[in-house]
Backbone and ligand atoms as CSV (ligand in chain L), in Angstrom:
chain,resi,resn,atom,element,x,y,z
A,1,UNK,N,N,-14.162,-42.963,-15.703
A,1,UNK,CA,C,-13.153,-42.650,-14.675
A,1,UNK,C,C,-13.613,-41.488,-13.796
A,2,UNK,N,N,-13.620,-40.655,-15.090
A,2,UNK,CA,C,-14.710,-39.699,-13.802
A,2,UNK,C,C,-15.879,-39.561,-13.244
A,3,UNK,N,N,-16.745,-40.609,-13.649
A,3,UNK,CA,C,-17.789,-41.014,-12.838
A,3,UNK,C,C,-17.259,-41.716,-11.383
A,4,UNK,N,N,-16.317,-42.525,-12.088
A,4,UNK,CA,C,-16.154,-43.219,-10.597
A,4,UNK,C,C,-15.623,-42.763,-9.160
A,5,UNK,N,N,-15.104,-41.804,-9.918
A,5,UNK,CA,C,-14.085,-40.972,-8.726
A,5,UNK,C,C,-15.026,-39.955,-8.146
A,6,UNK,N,N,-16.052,-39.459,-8.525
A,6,UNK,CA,C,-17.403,-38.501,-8.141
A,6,UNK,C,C,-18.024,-39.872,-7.244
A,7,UNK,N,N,-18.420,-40.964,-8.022
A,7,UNK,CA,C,-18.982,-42.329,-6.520
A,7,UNK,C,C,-18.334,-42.193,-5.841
A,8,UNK,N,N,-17.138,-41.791,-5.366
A,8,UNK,CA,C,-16.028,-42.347,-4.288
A,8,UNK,C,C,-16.396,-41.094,-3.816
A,9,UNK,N,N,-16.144,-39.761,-4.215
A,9,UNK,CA,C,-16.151,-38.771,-2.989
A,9,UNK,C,C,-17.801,-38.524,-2.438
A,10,UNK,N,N,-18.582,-38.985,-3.396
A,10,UNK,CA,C,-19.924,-38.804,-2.864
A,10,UNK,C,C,-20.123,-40.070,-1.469
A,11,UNK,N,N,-19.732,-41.010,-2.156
A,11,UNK,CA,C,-19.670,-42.357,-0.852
A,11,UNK,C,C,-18.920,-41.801,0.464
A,12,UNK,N,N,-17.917,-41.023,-0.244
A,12,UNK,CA,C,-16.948,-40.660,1.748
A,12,UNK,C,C,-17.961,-39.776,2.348
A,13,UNK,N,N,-18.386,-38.807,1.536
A,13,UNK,CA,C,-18.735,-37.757,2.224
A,13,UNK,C,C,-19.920,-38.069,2.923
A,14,UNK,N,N,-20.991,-39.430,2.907
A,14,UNK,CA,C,-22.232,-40.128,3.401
A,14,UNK,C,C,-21.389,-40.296,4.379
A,15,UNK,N,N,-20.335,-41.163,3.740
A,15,UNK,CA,C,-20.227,-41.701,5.752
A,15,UNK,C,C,-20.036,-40.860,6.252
A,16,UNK,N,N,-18.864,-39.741,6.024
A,16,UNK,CA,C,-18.630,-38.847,6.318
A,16,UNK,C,C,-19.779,-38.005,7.716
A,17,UNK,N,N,-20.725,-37.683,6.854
A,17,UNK,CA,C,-22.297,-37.607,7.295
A,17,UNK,C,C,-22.812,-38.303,8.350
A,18,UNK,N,N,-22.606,-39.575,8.313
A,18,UNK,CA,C,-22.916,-40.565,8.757
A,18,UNK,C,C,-22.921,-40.618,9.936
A,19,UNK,N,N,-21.555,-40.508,9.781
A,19,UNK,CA,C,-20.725,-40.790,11.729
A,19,UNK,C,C,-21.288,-39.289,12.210
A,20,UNK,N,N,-20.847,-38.625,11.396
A,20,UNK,CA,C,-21.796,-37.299,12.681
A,20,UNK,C,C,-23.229,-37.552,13.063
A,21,UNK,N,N,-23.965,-37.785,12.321
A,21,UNK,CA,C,-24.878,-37.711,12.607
A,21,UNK,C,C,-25.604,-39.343,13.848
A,22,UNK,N,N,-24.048,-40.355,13.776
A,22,UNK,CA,C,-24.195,-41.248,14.762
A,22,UNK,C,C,-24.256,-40.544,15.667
A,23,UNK,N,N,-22.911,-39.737,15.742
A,23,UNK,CA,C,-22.678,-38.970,17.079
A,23,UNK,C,C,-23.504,-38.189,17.636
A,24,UNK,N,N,-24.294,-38.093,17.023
A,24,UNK,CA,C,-25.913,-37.234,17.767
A,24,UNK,C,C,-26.513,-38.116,18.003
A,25,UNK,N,N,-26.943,-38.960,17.307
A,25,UNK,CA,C,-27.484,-40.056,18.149
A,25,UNK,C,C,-27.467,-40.434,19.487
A,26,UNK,N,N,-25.935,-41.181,19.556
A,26,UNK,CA,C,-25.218,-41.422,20.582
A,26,UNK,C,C,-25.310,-40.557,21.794
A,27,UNK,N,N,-25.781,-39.396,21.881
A,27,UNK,CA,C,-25.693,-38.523,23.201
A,27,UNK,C,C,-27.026,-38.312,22.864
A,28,UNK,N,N,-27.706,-38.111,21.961
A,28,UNK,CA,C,-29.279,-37.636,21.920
A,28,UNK,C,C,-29.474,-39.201,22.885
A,29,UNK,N,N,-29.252,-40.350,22.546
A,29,UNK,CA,C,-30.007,-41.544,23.364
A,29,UNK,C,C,-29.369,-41.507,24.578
A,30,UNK,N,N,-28.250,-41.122,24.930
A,30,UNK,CA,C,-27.762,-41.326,26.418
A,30,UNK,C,C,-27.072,-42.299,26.291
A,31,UNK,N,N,-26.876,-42.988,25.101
A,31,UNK,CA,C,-25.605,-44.025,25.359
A,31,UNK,C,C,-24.337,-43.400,26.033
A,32,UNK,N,N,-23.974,-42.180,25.661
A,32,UNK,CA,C,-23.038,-42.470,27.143
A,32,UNK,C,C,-23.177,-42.268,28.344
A,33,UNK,N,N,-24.470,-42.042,28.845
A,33,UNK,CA,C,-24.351,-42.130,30.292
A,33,UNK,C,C,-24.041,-43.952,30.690
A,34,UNK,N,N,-23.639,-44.607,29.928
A,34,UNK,CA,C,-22.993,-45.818,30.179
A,34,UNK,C,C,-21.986,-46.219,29.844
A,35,UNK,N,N,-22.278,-46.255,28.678
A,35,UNK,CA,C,-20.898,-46.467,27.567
A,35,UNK,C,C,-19.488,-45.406,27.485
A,36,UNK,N,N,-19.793,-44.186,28.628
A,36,UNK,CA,C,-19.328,-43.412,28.366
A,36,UNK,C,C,-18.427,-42.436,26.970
A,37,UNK,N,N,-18.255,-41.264,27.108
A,37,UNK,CA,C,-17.982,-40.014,26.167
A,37,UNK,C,C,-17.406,-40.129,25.250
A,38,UNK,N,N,-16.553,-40.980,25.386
A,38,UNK,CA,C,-15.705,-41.255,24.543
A,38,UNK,C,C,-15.346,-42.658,24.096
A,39,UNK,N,N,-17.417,-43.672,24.389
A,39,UNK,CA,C,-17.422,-44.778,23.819
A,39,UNK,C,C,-16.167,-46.102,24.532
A,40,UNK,N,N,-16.017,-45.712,25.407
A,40,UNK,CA,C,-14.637,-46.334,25.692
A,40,UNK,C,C,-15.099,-47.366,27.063
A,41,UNK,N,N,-16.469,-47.064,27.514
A,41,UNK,CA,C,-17.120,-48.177,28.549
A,41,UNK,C,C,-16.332,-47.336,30.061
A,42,UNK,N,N,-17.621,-47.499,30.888
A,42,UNK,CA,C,-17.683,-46.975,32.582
A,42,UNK,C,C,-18.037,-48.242,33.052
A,43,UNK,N,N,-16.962,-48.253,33.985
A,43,UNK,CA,C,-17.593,-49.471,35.089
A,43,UNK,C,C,-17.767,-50.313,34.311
A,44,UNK,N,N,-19.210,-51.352,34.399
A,44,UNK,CA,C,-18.828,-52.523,33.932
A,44,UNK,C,C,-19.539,-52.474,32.960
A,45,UNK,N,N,-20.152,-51.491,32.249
A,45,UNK,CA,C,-20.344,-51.345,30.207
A,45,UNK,C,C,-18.994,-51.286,29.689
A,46,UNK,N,N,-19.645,-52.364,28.632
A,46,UNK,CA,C,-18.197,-51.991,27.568
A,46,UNK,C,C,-18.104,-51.164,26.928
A,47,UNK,N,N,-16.768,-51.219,26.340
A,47,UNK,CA,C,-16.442,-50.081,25.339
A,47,UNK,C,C,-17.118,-50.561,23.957
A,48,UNK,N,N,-17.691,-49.227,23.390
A,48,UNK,CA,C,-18.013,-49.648,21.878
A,48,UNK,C,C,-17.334,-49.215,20.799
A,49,UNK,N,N,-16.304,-47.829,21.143
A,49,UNK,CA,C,-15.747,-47.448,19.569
A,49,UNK,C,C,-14.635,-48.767,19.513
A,50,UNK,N,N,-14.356,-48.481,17.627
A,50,UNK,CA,C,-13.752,-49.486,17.366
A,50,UNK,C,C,-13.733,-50.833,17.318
A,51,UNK,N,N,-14.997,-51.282,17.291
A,51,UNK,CA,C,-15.609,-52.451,17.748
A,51,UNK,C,C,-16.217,-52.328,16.167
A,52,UNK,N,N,-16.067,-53.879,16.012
A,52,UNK,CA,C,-16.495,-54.157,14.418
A,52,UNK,C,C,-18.146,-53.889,14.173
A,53,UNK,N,N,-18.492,-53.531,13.125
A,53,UNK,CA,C,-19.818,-52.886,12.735
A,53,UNK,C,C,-20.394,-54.348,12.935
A,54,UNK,N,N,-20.631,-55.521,12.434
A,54,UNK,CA,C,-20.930,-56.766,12.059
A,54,UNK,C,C,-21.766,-57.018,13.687
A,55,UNK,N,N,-20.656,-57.173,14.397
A,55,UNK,CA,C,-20.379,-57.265,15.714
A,55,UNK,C,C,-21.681,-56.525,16.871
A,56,UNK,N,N,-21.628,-54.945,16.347
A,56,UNK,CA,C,-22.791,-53.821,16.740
A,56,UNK,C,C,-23.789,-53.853,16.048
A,57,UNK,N,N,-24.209,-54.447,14.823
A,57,UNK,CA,C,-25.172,-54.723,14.534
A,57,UNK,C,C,-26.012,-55.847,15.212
A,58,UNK,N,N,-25.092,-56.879,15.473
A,58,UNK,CA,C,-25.715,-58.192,15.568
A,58,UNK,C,C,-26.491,-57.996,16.814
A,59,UNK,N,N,-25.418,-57.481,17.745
A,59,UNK,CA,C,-26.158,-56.873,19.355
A,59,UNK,C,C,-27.353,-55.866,19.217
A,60,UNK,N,N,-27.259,-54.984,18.860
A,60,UNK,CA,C,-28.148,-54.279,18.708
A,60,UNK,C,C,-29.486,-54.810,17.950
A,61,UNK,N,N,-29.504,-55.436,17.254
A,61,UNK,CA,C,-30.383,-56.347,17.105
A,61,UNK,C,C,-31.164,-57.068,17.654
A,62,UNK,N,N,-30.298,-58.034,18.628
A,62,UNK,CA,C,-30.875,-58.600,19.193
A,62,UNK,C,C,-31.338,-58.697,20.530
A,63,UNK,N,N,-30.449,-57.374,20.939
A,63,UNK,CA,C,-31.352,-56.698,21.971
A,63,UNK,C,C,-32.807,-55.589,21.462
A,64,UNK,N,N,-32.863,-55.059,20.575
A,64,UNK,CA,C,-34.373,-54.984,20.045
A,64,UNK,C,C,-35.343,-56.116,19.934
A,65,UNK,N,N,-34.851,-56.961,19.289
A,65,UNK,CA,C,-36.018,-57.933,19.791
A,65,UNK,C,C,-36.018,-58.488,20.862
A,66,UNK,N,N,-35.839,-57.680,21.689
A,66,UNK,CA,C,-35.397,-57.961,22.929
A,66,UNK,C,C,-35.217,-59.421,23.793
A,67,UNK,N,N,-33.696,-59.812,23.210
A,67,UNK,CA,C,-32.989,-60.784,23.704
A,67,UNK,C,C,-31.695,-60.717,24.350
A,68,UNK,N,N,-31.661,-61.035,25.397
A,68,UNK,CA,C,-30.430,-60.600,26.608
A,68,UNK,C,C,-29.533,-61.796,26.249
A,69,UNK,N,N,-28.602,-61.478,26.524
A,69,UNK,CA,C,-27.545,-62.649,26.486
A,69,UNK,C,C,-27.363,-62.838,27.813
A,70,UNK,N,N,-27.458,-61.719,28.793
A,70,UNK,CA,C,-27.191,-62.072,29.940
A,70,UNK,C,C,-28.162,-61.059,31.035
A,71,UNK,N,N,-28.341,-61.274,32.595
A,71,UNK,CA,C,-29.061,-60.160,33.243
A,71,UNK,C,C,-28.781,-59.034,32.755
A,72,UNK,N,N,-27.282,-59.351,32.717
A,72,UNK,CA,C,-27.077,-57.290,33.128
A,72,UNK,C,C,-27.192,-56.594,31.565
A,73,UNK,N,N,-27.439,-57.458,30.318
A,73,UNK,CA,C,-27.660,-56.579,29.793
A,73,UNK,C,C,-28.938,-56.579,28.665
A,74,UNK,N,N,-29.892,-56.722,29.899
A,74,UNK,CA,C,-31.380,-56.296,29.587
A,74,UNK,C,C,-31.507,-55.513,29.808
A,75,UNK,N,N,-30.731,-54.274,30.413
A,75,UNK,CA,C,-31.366,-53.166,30.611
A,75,UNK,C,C,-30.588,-52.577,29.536
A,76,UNK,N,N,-30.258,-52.959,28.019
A,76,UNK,CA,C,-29.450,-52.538,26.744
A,76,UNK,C,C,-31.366,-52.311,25.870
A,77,UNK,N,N,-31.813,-53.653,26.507
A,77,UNK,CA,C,-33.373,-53.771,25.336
A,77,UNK,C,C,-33.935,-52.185,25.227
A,78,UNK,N,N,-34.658,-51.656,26.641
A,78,UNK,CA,C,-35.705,-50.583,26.152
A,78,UNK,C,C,-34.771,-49.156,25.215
A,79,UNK,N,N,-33.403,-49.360,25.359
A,79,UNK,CA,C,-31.994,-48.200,24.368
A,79,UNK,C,C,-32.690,-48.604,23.349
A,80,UNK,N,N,-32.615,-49.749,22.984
A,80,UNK,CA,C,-32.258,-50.263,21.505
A,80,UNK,C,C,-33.700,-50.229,20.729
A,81,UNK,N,N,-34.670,-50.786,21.742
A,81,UNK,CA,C,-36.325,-50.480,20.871
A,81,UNK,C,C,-36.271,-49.431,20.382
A,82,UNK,N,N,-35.525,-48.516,20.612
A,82,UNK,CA,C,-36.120,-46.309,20.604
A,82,UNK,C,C,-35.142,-46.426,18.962
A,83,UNK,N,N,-34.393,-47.049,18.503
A,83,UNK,CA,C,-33.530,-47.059,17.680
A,83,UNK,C,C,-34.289,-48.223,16.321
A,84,UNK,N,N,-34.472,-47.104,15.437
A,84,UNK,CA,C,-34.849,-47.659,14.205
A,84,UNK,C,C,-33.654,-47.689,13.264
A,85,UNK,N,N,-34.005,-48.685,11.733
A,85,UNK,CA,C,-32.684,-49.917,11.452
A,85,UNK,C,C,-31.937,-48.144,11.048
A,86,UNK,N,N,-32.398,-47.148,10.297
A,86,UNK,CA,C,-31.023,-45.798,9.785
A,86,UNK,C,C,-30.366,-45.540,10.952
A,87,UNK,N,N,-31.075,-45.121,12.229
A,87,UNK,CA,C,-30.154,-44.960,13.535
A,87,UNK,C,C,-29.730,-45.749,13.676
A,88,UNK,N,N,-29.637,-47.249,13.601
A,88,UNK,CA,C,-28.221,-48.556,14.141
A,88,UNK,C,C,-27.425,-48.192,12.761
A,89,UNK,N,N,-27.501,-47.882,11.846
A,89,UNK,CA,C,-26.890,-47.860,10.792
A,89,UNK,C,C,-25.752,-46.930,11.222
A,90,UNK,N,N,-26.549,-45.819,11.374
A,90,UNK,CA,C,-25.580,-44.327,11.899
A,90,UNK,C,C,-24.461,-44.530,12.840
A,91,UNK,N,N,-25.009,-45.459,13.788
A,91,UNK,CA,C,-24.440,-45.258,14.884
A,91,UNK,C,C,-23.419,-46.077,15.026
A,92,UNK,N,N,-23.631,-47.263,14.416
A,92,UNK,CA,C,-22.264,-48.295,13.960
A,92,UNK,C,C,-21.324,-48.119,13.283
A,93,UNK,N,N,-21.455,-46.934,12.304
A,93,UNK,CA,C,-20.539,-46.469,11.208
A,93,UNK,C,C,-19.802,-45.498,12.277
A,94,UNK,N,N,-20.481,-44.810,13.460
A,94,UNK,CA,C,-19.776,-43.676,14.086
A,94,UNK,C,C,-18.789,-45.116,15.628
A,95,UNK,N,N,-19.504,-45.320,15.815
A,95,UNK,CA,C,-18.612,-46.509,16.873
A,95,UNK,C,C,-17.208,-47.285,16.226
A,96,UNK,N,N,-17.939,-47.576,14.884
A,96,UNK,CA,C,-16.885,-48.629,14.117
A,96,UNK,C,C,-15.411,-48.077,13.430
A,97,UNK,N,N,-16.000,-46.960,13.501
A,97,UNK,CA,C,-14.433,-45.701,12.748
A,97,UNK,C,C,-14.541,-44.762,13.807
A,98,UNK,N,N,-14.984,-44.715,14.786
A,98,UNK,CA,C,-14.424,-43.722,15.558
A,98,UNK,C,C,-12.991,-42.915,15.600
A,99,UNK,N,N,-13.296,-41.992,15.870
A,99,UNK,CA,C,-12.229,-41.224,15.672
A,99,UNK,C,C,-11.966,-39.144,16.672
A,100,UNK,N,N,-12.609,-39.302,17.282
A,100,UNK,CA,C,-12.865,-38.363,18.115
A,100,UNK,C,C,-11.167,-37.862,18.801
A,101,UNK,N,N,-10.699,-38.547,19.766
A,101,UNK,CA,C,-9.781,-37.763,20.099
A,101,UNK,C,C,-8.222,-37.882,19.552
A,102,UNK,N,N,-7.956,-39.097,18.373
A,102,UNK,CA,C,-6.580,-39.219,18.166
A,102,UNK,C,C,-5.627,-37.999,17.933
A,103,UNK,N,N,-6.084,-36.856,17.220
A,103,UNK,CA,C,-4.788,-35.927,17.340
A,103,UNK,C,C,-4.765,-35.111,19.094
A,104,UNK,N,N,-5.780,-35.249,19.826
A,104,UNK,CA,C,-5.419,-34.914,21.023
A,104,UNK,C,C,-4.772,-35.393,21.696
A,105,UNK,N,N,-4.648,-37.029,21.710
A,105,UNK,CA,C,-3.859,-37.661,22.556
A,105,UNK,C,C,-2.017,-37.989,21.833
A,106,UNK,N,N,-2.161,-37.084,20.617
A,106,UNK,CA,C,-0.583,-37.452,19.643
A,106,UNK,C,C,-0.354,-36.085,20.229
A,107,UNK,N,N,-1.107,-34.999,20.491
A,107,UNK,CA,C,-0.538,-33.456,21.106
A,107,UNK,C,C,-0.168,-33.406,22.199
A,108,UNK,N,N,-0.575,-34.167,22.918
A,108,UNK,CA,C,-0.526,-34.530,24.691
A,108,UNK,C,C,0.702,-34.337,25.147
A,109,UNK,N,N,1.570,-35.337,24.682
A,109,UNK,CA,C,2.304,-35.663,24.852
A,109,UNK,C,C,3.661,-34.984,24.875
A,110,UNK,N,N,4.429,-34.806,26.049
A,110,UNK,CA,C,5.237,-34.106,26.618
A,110,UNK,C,C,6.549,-34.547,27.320
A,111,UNK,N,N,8.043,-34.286,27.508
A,111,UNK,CA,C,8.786,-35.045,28.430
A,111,UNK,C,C,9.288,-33.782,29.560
A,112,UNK,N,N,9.158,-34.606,30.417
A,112,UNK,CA,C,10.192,-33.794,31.090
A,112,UNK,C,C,11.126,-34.442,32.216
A,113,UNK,N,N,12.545,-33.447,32.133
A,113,UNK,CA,C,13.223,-33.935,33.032
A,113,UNK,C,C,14.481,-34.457,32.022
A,114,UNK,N,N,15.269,-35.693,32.484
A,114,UNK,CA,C,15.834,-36.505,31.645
A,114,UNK,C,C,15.448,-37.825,31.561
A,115,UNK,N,N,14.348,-37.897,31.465
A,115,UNK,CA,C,13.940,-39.169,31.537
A,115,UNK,C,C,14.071,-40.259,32.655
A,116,UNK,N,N,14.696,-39.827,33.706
A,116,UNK,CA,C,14.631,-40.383,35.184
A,116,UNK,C,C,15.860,-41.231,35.266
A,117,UNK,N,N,16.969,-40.712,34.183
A,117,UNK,CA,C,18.212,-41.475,34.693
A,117,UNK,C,C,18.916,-41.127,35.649
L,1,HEC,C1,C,-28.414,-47.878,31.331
L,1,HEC,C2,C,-27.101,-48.198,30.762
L,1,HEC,C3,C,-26.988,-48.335,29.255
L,1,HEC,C4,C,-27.337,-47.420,28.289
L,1,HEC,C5,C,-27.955,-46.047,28.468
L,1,HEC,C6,C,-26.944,-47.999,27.023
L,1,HEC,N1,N,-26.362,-49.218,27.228
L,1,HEC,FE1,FE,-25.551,-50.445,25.783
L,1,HEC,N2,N,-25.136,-51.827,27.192
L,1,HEC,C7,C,-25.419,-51.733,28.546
L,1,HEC,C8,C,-25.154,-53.006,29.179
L,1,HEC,C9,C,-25.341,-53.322,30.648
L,1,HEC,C10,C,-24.686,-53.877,28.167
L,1,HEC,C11,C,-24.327,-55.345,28.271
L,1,HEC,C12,C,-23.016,-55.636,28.861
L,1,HEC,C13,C,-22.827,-57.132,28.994
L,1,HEC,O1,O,-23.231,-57.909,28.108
L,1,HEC,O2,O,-22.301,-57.514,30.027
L,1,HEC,C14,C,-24.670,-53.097,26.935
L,1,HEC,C15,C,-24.240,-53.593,25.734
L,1,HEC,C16,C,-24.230,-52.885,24.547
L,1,HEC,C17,C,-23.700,-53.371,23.306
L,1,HEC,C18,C,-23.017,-54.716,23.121
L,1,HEC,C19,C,-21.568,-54.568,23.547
L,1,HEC,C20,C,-20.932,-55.792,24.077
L,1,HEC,O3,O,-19.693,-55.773,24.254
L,1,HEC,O4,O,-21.619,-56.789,24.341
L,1,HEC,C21,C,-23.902,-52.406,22.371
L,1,HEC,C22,C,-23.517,-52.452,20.909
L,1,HEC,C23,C,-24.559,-51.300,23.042
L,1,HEC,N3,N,-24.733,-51.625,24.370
L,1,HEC,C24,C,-24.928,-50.125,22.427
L,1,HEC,C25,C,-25.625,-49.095,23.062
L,1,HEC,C26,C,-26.154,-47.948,22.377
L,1,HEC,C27,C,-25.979,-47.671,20.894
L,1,HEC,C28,C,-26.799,-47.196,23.308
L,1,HEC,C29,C,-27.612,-45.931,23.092
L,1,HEC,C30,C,-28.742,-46.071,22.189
L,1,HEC,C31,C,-26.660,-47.870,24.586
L,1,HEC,N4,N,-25.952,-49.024,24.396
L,1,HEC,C32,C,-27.151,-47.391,25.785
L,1,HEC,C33,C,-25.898,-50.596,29.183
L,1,HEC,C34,C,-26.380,-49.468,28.571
């Protein structure tokens, strides 16, 4: 029992690890000068947080071996060559649980007035 419960906090605390160290990734490669800051897609890149790992693997993949699904996103191939399989690892665990601004946008939030009746 208490082995297992030491696997479990040692396992969180990897990913834990994990996603930060996606998140360096992620701006060390310049993915967001597309994907933008907050993973959420500029213009016509998509958004990647929250997007199933399965999903970011498969792409990322197969734009390393560099295969386009479409024109516009061959210019995803020469990102993805620079990215060996621990960095797609990293970086899918940090896209796939993202989690960057949720208590900012639950603080945000403000009324004023009476509600415009
Ligand atoms: C120069 C702009 C650019 C940069 C930098 C860039 N991407 Fe992309 N990315 C694209 C485009 C364009 C597509 C394809 C969009 C489409 O299929 O229409 C794409 C697609 C993807 C997809 C598939 C998403 C989907 O919905 O099809 C993933 C995953 C991805 N990029 C990850 C990354 C990662 C990780 C990095 C950093 C290593 C990165 N990209 C850097 C432009 C960029």
């Amino acid at each position: 029992m208490v082995v297992w419960l030491l696997i479990c906090v040692i396992g969180l605390m990897a990913s834990d690890h994990a996603y930060d160290e996606g998140k360096k990734i992620y701006f060390a490669k310049g993915c967001n000068g597309c994907h933008g800051v907050n993973a959420n897609g500029l213009a016509q890149y998509p958004g990647l947080a929250y997007r199933p790992q399965a999903f970011l693997n498969y792409k990322l993949q197969r734009y390393r071996k560099k295969i386009a699904d479409n024109q516009q996103s061959q210019m995803m191939i020469p990102f993805a060559q620079e990215l060996s399989d621990a960095q797609i690892q990293k970086l899918i665990i940090f896209l796939s649980q993202y989690h960057e601004n949720e208590s900012h946008q639950t603080t945000q939030r403000s009324i004023k007035g009476d509600g415009g009746s």
